[in-house]
Structures are given as structure tokens and as C-alpha cells.
N, C-alpha and C positions, 0 to 999 in steps of 0.2 A: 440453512447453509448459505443460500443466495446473498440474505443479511450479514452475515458475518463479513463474507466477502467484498461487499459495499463497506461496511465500514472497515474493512484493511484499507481500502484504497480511499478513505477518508480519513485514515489516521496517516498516510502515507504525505498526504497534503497536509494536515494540521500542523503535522509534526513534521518539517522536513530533512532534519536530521536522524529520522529514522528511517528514514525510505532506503530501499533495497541496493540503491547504487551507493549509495553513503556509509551505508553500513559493511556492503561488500569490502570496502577498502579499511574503513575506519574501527569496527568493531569487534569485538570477541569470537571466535565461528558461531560458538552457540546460537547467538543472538543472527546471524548474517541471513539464518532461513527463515525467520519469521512471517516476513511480509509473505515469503510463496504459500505456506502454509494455516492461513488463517485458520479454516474451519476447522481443523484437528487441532488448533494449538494454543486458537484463545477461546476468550469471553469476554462479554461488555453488557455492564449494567449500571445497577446501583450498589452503592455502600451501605450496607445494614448495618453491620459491625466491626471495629477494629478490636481484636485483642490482640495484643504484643505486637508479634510480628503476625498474625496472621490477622487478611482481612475477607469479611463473609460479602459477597456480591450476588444480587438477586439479578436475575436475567430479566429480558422481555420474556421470556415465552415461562417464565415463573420458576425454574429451577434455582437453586442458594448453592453455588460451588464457594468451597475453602480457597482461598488463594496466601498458597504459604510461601509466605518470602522470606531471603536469607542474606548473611554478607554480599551475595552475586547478584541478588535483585539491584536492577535501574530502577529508580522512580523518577518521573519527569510530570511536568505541571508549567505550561505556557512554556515550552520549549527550554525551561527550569530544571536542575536537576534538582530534588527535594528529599526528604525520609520520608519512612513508613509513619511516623505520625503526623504529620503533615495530606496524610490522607484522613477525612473525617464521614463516617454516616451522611447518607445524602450524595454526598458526588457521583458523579458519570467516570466509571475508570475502564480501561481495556490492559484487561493481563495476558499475557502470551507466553507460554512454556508449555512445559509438560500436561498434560489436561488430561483428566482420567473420568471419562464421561459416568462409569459406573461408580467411581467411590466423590464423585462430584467434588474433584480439588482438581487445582491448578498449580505446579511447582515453577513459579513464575521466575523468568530472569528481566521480564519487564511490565510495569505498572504503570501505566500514563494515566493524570487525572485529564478528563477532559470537558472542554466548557461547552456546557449542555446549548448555550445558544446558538454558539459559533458552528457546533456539529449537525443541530437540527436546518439551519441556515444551509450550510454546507450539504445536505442531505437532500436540501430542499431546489438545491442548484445545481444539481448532479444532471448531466443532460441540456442542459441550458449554459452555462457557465464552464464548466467542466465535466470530463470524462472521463474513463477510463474502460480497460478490456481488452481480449486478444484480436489482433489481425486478424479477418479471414479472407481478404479480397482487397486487392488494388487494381485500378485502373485511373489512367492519367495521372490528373491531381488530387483525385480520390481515396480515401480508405477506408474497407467497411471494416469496423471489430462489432464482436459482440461482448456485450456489459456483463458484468458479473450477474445482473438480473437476465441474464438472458434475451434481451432487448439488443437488435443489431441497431448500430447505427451508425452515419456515414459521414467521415469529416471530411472536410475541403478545405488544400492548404495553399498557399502562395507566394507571391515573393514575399511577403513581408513573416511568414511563417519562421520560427527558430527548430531545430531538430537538437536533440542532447541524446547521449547514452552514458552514464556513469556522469562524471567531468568533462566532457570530450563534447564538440561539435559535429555533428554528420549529418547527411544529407539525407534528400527524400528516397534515393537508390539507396542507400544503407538500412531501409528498412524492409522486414523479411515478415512473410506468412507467417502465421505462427508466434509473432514478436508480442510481447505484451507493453503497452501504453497508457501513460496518461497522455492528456489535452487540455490546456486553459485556450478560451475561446468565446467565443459567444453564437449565438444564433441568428443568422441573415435569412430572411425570406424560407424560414423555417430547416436549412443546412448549417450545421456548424462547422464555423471557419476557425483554423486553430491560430492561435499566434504564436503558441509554444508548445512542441510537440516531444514528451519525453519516453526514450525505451527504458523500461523497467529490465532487465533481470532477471531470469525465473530460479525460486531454488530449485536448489541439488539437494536430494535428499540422500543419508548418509554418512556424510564428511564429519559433520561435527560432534561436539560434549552432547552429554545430557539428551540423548536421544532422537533429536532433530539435524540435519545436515546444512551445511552453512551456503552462501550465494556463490556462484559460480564466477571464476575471477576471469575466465581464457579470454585474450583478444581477436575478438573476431572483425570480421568485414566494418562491423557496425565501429568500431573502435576507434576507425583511424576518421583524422580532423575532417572537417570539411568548413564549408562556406557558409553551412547554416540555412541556404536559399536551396529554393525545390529548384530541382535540375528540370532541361527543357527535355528530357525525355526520359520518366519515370518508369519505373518495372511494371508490366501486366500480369495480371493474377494468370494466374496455368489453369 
């Protein structure tokens, strides 16, 4: 599950027209929960087989789920929209939908192929490079989340630091416990200092088609503009 997780928030970066803020505004409800959702709603493997519309994908941990796609399925390929034949045996893909662990299908409204270098690279930079996970502690100019591996770790931001939430600018007081994040950054004297600090959106389960509930739209604190720079007196964890 931890895996799965990792690569949500690695497709979220590949692909960034599918991340959770993007889609919140831009896309269908169905598709809008996905990113909260990973472990119940995808898969990510290989391409064994295409037949028609339907394509067989062998996991890491060796399971073969059906992933049936229809008029509704997205497929995308380098931030591409593409068809179901345009996916071939071999590829690295991640479907997301309905996922029925016992009869091992997938009733997918999205298909990304993805490039096995860029992912493993990506994967391999996770912590170093960028980050991602929820809040569980602020102090000063600090923020500790823990990773989707369950790994806490503590980023340090600055004037030259940018904060986003959806489209919108906000500041380092616009971020709350409990917020979930990514981070591009790098690693100084072994703390990572972020340059670009974004709040993800958790889904709402519920709301939507097809059995999954869509991102949650309300305007909160976090919402309104700001200056992009860490304020000189930032919130303390309780």
C-alpha cells in the first residue's frame, strides 16, 4: 500500500495535469478523487496483453488485474492524450478506477503510460529532490509531514521559498496540520530546503459517478492570495 501511494504522488509530478488541484477545477467528479484514493482505486505495472479494449497489467507483487476501458476512459502518454491501442505489451501504465481486488479488474476512467526511466529516476529522487506527505508539526520555519512510506521528514523554507494551493498563492500561515503536500527542493547540509511548496487537496469520498467521490472545491483560509514568501511569524504546532 505504501507503494502505491509513492507512486500517486509520483504520477502527480509526472503528469501534472492530473494532480488533484487541476483536476478539482478542470475535470469530470469521477476522475477529481483519484489522487486521494490510490491504494483502493489503482494499479501499476506492466503490459502483458491488449485485447480490444481491454488491457491485462502484471503488478510488482505478481498479481495480472483486467483493466477494462470504455468511451470514458483517459489515456495519456508524456502528458499526451492517446487510444487504447497506443498502449502496447511492455509498457509501465497506472490505471485508476474502480478496482475489484477479488475478481482482479480495474474499471478504469484513467490509463497513463508511463516512462519507466523518468519514474524510476523520479523514485529514486523522492526525498532528496522532492517530497511529498501530510503535515504533522510546524515550528518557525520548519515543517515536519510524514511520507507516504511512513518516513517523517522535515523541510525548511525561506524567503525565496513559493507556497501554491490549487492556482492561488498563499503563504507559510496558510498552511494547516493535517494539510497534505508536495515539495521541489533539494538537500542542504542534509535538511531539505523547499523552493516550491504545494498543498495538495484531499479527497471527499462520496460525491461522485462510478463509485468514488470527487476533490473537494470549498474555499478555505488556504485559498486566498498571498505574497508567496514565509511570513516573519509562522504558526506553532499545538
Amino acid at each position: 500500500m505504501r507503494r502505491i501511494l509513492l507512486v500517486g504522488c509520483l504520477v502527480t509530478l509526472i503528469f501534472p495535469a492530473f494532480s488533484p488541484a487541476l483536476l478539482a477545477q478542470d475535470e469530470p467528479q469521477q476522475e477529481r478523487g483519484m489522487m486521494g484514493d490510490f491504494a483502493a482505486h489503482s494499479i501499476r505495472g506492466t503490459v502483458s496483453a491488449v485485447t480490444g479494449n481491454e488491457i491485462s497489467v502484471k503488478t510488482e507483487e505478481g498479481d495480472v488485474f483486467k483493466v477494462e476501458t470504455g468511451p470514458n476512459t483517459r489515456f495519456r502518454k508524456d502528458r499526451e492524450q492517446i487510444k487504447v491501442s497506443d498502449v502496447h505489451a511492455g509498457d509501465m501504465v497506472m490505471a485508476i478506477g474502480d478496482r475489484d481486488d477479488k475478481a482482479k479488474t480495474v474499471g478504469a476512467v484513467l490509463v497513463a503510460v508511463i516512462d519507466r526511466t523518468q519514474y524510476d529516476k523520479m523514485r529514486a529522487d523522492f526525498g532528496k529532490t522532492w517530497t511529498a506527505g501530510k503535515v504533522i508539526s510546524m515550528k518557525d520555519l520548519t515543517i515536519t509531514i510524514e511520507r507516504p512510506d511512513k518516513v517523517t521528514q522535515t523541510i525548511t523554507v525561506d524567503e525565496n521559498t513559493s507556497f501554491r494551493r490549487r492556482r492561488e498563492d498563499i503563504t507559510l500561515a496558510d498552511i494547516k496540520l493535517g494539510d497534505n503536500l508536495t515539495a521541489r527542493g533539494a538537500l542542504q547540509s542534509g535538511n531539505f530546503v523547499a523552493s516550491t511548496l504545494t498543498v495538495i487537496e484531499p479527497g471527499q469520498r462520496g460525491g461522485g459517478r462510478g463509485g468514488f467521490g470527487g476533490m473537494g472545491t470549498g474555499q478555505g483560509p488556504g485559498a486566498d492570495s498571498g505574497s508567496g514568501q514565509a511570513p516573519a511569524a509562522p504558526p506553532q504546532s499545538q
